[in-house]
N, C-alpha and C positions, 0 to 999 in steps of 0.2 A: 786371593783371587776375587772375591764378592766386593773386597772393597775398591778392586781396578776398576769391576763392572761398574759399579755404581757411582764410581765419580765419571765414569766415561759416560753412563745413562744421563748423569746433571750435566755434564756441557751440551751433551745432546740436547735437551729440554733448554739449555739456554740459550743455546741458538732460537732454537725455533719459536722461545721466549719474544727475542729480538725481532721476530717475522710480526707477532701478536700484535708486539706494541707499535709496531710502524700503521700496520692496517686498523688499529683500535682509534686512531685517530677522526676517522672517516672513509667512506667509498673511497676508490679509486681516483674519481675525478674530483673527488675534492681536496685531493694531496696533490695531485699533477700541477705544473704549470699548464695557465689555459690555454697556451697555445697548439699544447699539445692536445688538448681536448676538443680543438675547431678543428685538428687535423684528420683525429678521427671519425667523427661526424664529416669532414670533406672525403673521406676515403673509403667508407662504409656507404656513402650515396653515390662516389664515381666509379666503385672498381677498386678492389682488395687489391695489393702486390704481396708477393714475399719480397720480405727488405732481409737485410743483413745488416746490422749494428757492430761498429765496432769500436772500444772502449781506449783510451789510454789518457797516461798523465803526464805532466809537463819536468816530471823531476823523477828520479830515482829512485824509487820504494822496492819493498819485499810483497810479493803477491800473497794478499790474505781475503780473498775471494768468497769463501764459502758463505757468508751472511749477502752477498750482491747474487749468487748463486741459490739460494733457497728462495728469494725472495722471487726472481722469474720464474722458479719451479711451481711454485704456488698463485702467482698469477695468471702467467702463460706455461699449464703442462705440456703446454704439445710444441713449445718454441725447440729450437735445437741451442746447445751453449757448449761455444768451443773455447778452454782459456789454452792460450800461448806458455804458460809458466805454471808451475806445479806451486800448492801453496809452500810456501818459505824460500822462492828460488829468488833471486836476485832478477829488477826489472829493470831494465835501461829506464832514463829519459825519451821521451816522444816514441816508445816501443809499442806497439798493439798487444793489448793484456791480456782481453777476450775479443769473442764475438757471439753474440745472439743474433738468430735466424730465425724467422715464423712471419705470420700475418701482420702485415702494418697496421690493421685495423686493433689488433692485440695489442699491438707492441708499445703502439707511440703514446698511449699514458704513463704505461711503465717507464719509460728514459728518466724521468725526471728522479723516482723512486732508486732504480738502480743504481745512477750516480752516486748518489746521497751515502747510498752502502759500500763503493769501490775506494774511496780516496782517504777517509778516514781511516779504516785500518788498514790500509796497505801503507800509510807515512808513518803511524805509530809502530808497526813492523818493523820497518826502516829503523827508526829511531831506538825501540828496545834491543835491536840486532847491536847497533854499535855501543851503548849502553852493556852490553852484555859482555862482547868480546873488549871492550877498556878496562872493565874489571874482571874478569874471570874465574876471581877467587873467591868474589863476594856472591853471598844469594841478595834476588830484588825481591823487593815488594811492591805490589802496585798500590801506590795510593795516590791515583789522580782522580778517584771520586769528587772531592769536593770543586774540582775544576772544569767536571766537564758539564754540559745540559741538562742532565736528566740521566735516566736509566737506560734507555737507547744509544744516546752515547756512551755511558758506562758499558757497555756492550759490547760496542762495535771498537771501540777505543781498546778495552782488556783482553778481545779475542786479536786483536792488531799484535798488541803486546806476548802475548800465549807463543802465537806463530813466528816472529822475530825471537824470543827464547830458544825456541825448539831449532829455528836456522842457525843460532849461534851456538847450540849445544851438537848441533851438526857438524858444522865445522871445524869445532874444538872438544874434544871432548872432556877435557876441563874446568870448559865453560859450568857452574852452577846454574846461571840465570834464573827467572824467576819461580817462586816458590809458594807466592799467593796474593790473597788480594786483601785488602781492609775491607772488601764488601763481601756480606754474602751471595749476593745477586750477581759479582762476578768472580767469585772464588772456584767455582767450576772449569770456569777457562785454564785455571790452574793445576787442573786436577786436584785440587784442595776440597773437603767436604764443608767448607763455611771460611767467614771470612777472620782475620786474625788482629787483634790491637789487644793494647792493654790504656792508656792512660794520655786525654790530651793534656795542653796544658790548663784546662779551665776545671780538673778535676782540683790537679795540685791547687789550686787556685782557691777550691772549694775547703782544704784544710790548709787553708792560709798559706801556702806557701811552701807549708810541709812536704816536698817529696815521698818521704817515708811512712808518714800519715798516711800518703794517696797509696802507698804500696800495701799498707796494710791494710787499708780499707777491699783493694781489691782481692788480696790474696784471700780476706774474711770471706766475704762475696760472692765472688766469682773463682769458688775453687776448683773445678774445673779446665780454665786455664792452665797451661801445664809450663808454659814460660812468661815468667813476670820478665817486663821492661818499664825498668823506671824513667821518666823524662827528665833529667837531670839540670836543664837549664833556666827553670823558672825565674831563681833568687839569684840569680848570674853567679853558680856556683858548683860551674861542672862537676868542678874535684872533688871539692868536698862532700858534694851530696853524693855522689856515684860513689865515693868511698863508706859513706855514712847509710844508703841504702845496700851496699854488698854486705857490711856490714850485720845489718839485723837481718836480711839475708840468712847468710850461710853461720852465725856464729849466735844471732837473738831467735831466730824464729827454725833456723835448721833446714830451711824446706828440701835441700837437697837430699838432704836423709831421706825425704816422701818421692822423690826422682824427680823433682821440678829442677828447672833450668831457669838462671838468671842473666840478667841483658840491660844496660842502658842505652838512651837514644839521647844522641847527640842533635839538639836542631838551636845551635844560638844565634839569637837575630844576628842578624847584617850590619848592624849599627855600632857591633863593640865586638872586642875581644874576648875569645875564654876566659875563666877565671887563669889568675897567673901567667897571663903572653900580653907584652905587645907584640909591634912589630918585631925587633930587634931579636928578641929573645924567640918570636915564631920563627926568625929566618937560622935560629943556632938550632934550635928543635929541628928542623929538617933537615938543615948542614949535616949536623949529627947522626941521623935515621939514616939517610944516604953519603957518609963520610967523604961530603964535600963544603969547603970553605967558600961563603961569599953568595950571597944573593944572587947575581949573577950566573954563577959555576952553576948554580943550582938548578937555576930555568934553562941553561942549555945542557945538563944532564938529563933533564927530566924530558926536554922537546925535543934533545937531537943539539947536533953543532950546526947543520943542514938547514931547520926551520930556524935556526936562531940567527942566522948569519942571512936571513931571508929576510928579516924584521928590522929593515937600520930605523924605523920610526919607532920601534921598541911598542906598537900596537897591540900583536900575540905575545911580549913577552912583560906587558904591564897586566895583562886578565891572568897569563899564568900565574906570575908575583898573587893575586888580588887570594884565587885559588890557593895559593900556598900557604904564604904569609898574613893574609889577610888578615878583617875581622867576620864573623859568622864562622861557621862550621867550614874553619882551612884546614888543607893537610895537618898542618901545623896542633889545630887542636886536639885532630885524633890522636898523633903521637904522644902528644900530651896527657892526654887522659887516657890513655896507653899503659903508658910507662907509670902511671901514677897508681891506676891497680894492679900492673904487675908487681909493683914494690911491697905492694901494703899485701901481697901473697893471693890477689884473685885474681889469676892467670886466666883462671877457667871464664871469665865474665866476658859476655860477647858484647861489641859493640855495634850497633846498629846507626848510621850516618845517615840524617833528611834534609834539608833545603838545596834544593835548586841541583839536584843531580842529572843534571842533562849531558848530551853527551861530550862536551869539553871538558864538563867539570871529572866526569869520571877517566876521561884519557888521563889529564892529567891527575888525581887521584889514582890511577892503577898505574902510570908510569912508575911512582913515586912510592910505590909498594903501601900506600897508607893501610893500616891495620882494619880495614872496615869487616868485619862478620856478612851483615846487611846494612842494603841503600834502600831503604824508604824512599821511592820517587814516582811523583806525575810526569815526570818531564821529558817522559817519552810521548806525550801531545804534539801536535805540532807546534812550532813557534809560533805561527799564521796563519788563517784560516786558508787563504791562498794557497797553501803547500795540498791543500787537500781536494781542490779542482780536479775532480776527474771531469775527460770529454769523451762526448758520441755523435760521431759519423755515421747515417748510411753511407755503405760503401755499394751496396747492388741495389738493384728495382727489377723483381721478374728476373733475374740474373744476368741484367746489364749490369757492367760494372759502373758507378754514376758515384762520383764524389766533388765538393767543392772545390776551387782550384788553390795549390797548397797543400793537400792533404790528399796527395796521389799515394804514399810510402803506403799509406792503409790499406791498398791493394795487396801487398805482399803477404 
């Protein structure tokens, strides 16, 4: 029970983290756009209104509100903030999200501020929601640290991610989804007490090469860790190494005797095949995994008869192919290095799967049943910065109703 409290006390703290570092920039009027800044100076000299602001986006997210919410709280205590959708519910396109009511002379620096906080993690929501329910068996990790701005965005982007979890563990109760963060700064979002890695490739890199080297080094180290993952694709040698690191693992070093848990992470560039697949032989490896003949058979096993018979340009069924069979980390090479430590007798070895699990890659990855433990993935960001435009309308003045023309639905 102490340690629910206390991981629920650090998300709290990192929200209001995220409130810090917005405002640590500068005053208020020196974050706002200016135009918002002539307006209140024009409206603080003619005559205060209550206005009513109301928020929405242009595309379909999950409402994850509470950091666009704290932030009005602590500028404007006394505004009123009404959202339309409870955090994790599902938001139309062009739908009204919220609305904030108080003094225009308060309010109109803030707009600029609160957008900034709404659109962000309400598409990474989105995104980790479908992400979550494509795989449902696997746990994520967020690692889009090193992709996004800074720490603010690491923020606003993980607690995005947090609430799209919890909607897909809502709707399914099988769903796993995510389980933490490679950062400490947003492993809270997680309810996690800190953030979780073991080894990039620039470690391996450091003992030449060595995999195993790098494992030992960490396990010397950093004993504390309680699951070693080795990155197995340095010397383009999935197999061998993931076989050669379980190895000193569980039979040279024992650590399973001390209750540590072992894992490798699958991430091989884009530019080649697993060890041991081309093409050919990737597309027998998934035939096989789902006991269908034919490249083809496969991609409309995996999409449906429905989307495949949708595609006469073979568009969605050459990215599926890419995903399957491909080179980098395809279905194909999980099965692979699957089946290659269950032989050699380490069943128990998890395997953790990263580059580019966005949420096509994962549909088709959990269609296809691929053996993943965990998905290592940033790719619950947006594709576009565009996807993240949130807008505000006053919709009243003095409690006219007064909006541009186009954007009457905001009455409602």
């Amino acid at each position: 029970m102490d340690q629910a409290i206390a991981t629920s006390d650090a998300r709290e703290e990192a929200l209001d983290r995220l409130v810090r570092l917005t405002l640590a920039a500068g005053p208020q009027a020196h974050l706002t756009d200016k135009y918002f800044s002539h307006t209140k100076r024009i409206v603080e000299a003619n005559g205060d209104q209550e206005v009513v602001y109301a928020i929405f986006l242009r595309r379909r997210v999950i409402a994850a509100l509470e950091p666009a919410i704290r932030l009005i709280r602590t500028l404007v205590p006394d505004a009123r903030i009404t959202p339309f959708f409870g955090e994790g519910e599902v938001v139309p396109s062009e739908s009204k999200i919220l609305e904030v009511a108080g003094s225009y002379a308060h309010l109109s620096e803030v707009e600029t501020l609160l957008l900034q906080k709404v659109g962000l993690p309400c598409v990474c929501a989105n995104n980790a929601y479908e992400l979550c329910r494509a795989m449902p068996k696997a746990a994520f990790m967020d690692m889009h640290a090193r992709h996004a701005s800074g720490p603010e965005m690491n923020l606003l982007a993980a607690y995005g991610a947090s609430v799209g979890s919890a909607a897909a563990k809502k709707a399914d109760a099988n769903v796993r989804g995510f389980i933490g963060s490679s950062q400490d700064l947003t492993a809270p979002m997680f309810n996690a007490p800190r953030g979780t890695g073991t080894m990039p490739h620039a470690l391996v890199g450091y003992t030449r090469g060595d995999v195993v080297a790098a494992l030992k080094l960490f396990a010397e180290t950093i004993p504390e860790v309680q699951t070693l993952i080795a990155l197995v694709d340095y010397q383009g040698l999935e197999v061998t190494d993931a076989l050669r690191a379980a190895d000193w693992f569980y039979n040279d070093a024992k650590l399973d005797g001390q209750g540590k848990a072992f894992g490798i992470r699958l991430d091989t560039h884009g530019g080649r095949f697993a060890e041991g697949l081309d093409y050919e032989s990737s597309v027998n490896t998934v035939g096989e995994w789902l006991g269908v003949e034919g490249e083809y058979n496969i991609v409309e096993k995996v999409i449906g008869t429905r989307a495949f018979q949708l595609d006469p340009n073979n568009i969605l069924v050459d990215k599926v192919r890419r995903i399957l069979f491909g080179k980098g980390v395809s279905v194909a090479s999980i099965i692979h290095a699957r089946r290659a430590l269950d032989r050699a007798g380490f069943k128990q070895v998890t395997i953790v799967a990263s580059s580019g699990f966005d949420s096509q890659k994962c549909q088709i990855a959990g269609a296809a049943n691929a053996p993943i433990d965990v998905v290592g993935t940033g790719s619950f960001l947006p594709a576009t910065l565009q996807e993240t435009y949130a807008t505000a309308d006053i919709v009243s003045y003095g409690g006219e109703k007064r909006v541009k023309v186009g954007r009457e639905n905001l009455f409602d």
